[in-house]
C-alpha positions in Angstrom: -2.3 18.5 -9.6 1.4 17.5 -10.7 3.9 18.7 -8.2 6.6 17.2 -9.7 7.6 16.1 -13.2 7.3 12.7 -13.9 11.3 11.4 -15.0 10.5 7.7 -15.3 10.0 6.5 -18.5 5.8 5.3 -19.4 4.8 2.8 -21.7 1.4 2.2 -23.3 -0.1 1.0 -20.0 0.5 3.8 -18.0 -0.5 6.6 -20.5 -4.1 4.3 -20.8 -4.3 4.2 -17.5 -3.8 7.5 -16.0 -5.7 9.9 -17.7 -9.2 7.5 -17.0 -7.9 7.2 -13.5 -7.2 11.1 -12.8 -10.2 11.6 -14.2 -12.2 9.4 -12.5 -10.7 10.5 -9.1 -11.0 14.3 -10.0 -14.3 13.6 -10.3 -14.9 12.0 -7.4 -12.6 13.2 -4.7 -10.9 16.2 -3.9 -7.4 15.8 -2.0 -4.8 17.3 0.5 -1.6 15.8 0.4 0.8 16.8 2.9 4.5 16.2 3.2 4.8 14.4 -0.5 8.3 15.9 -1.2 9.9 13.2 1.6 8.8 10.8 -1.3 12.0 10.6 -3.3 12.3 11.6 -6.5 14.3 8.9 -7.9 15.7 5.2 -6.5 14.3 2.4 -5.1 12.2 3.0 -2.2 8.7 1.4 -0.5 5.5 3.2 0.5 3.6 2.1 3.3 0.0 3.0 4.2 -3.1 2.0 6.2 -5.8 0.2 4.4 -9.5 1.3 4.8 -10.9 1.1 1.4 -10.7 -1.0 -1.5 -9.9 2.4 -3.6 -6.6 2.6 -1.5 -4.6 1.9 -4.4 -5.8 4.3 -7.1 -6.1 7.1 -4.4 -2.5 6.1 -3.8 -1.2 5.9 -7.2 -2.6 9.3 -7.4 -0.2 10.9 -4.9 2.9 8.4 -5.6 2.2 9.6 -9.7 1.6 13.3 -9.5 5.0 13.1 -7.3 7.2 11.7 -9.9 6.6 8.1 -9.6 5.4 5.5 -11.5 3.9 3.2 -8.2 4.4 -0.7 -8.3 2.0 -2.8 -6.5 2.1 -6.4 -5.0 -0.7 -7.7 -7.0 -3.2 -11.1 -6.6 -2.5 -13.8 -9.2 -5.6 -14.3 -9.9 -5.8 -10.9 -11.5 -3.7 -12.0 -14.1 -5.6 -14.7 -15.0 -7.4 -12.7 -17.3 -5.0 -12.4 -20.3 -6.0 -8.3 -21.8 -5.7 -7.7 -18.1 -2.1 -9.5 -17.5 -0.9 -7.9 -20.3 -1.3 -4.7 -19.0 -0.5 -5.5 -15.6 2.8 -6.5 -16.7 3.0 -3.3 -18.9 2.6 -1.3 -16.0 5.7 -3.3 -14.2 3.1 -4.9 -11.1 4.4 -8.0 -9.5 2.1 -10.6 -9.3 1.6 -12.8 -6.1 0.2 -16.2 -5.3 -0.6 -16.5 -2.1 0.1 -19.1 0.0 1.8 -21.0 -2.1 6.1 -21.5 -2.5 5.5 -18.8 -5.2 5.2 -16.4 -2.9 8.6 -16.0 -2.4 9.1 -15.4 -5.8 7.3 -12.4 -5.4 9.1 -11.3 -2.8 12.2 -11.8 -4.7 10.8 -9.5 -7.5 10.0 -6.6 -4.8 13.5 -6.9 -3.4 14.6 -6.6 -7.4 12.3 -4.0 -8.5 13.4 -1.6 -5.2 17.0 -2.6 -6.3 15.7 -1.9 -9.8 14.8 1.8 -8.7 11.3 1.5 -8.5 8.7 2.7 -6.0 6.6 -0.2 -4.5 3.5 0.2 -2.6 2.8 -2.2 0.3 0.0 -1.9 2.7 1.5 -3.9 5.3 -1.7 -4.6 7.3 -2.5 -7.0 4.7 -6.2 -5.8 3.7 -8.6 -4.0 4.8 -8.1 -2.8 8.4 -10.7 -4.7 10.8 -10.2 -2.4 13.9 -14.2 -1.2 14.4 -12.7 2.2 14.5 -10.9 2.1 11.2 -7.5 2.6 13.1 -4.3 0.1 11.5 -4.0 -3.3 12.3 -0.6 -5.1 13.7 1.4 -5.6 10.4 2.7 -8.3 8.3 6.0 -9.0 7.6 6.4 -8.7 4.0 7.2 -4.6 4.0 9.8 -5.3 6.6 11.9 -8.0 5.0 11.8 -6.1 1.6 13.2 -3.1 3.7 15.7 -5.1 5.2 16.7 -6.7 2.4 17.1 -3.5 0.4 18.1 -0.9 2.7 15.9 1.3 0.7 14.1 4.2 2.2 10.8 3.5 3.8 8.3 6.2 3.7 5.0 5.8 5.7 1.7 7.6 4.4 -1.1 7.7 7.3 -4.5 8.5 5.0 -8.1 9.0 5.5 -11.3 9.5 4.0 -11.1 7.0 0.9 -13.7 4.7 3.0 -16.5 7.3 2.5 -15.9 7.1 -1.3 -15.6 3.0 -1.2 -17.1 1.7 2.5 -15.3 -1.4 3.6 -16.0 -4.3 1.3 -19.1 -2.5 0.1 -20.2 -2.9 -3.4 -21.3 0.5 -4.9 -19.3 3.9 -4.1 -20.1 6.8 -2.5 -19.9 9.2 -5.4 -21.1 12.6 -4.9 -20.5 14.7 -3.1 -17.3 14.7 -4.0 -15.2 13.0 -0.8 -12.1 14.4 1.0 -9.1 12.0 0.8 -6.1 13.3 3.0 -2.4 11.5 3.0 0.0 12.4 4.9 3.5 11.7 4.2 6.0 11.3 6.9 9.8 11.0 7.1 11.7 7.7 6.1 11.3 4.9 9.0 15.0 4.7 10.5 15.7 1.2 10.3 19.2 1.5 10.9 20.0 -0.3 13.5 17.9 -3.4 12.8 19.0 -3.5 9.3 22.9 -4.3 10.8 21.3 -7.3 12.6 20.6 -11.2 11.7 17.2 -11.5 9.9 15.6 -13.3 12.9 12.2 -13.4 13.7 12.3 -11.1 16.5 14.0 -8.0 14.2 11.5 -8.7 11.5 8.9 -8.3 14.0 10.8 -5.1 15.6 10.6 -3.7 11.9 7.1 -4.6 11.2 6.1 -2.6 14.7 8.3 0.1 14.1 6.6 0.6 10.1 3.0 0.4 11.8 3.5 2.7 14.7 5.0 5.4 11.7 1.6 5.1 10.0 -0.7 4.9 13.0 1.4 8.0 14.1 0.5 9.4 11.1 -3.4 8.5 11.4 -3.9 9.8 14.8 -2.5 13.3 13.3 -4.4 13.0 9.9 -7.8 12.2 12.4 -7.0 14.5 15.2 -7.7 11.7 17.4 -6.0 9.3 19.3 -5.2 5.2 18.3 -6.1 2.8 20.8 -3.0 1.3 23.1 -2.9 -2.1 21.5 -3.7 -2.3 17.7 -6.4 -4.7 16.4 -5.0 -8.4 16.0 -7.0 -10.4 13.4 -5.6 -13.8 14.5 -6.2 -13.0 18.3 -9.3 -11.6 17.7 -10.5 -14.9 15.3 -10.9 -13.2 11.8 -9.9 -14.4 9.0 -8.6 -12.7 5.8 -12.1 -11.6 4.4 -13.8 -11.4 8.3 -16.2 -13.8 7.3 -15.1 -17.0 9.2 -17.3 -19.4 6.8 -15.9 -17.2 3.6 -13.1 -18.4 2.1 -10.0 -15.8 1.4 -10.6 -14.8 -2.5 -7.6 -15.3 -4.9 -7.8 -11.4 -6.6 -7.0 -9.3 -3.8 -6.4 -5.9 -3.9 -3.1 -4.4 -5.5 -0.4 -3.8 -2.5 -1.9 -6.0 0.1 1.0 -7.7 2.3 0.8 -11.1 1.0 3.0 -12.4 3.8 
């Protein structure tokens, strides 16, 4: 369902894209969405949400577009290594990222543009797919907070739930019928005022990066109707690595509007 009229202007890619993905998502899931008017209508902003599913970023598109927004995602290299698919990556304005490398911050130089740009750009600061055995969100990565700082532009966290029973965790083959209940809820702008007057040192980048997650797990705990635990899930304390295989190396292609920092 639109709730707002889109006002950015689409290109080729995005009126390929959206009718198979609608479609697709229609058919699959059905969706409450609660609060979506704090997601501005127009200028530069960034999304935030919690990560349980690798179908986080279409579910997410699907709110972010059918409130106005074209969404712009942080997105693996190595999916534009494929040359049909780069071209319409790029069509569809998504900023590619190789991580671990000095390129990286050339990525986060065209977030910081493309919020400054106007653009909406969705970050799930947690990095990937949350690890907690509960499904509740991580401790954050940085990259979110230093584009927010950077920008000044409105951060908006989204605590969500229920895209993991269409898409379990790293699992191969969806879910598909019946059809699966995705909720996102949409809270008010993170204040970040008074860290964004403040030296960029490591300690106020952190501040930020706690402050974003405990907007979202906030967010969960109401979505869920339950409680987070005290301390959130810390993959380096807890010894897992980027894919929670220890002998697996990371993959290259991660998912669209995974933290890369």
């Amino acid at each position: 369902m639109v709730v707002r009229k889109m006002q950015e202007r689409r290109n080729w890619a995005w009126h390929l894209a959206v009718p198979i993905v609608r479609s697709a998502l229609v058919a699959t899931t059905t969706h409450e969405w609660i609060g979506g008017e704090r997601i501005p209508e127009a200028g530069g902003c960034i999304i935030v949400l919690n990560h349980v599913s690798h179908v986080d970023p279409l579910t997410a598109a699907h709110l972010v577009y059918d409130h106005g927004r074209l969404p712009h995602y942080l997105a693996k290299s190595g999916l534009f290594r494929n040359k049909a698919l780069a071209s319409f990556l790029t069509a569809a304005g998504q900023i590619p990222v190789e991580r671990l490398s000095r390129n990286a911050a050339g990525a986060f130089d065209a977030a910081v543009a493309a919020v400054r740009g106007g653009k909406c750009v969705v970050v799930y600061p947690e990095g990937t797919i949350t690890r907690d055995p509960e499904g509740w969100p991580m401790t954050g990565k940085s990259g979110a907070a230093r584009i927010a700082l950077e920008t000044g532009c409105p951060v908006i966290p989204v605590g969500q739930w229920g895209a993991q029973q269409l898409l379990a965790p790293y699992a191969k083959m969806p879910d598909l019928f019946p059809r699966k209940l995705v909720t996102m809820l949409v809270g008010e702008p993170v204040d970040l005022s008074d860290l964004a007057a403040q030296p960029r040192s490591v300690a106020v980048i952190q501040q930020t990066t706690d402050r974003i997650m405990a907007a979202i797990t906030a967010l969960v705990e109401e979505v869920r109707g339950e409680t987070a635990p005290i301390e959130r899930f810390d993959m380096r304390r807890a010894g897992v690595r980027q894919t929670g295989n220890p002998n697996k190396p990371e993959p290259e292609n991660k998912i669209p509007g995974e933290d890369p920092s």
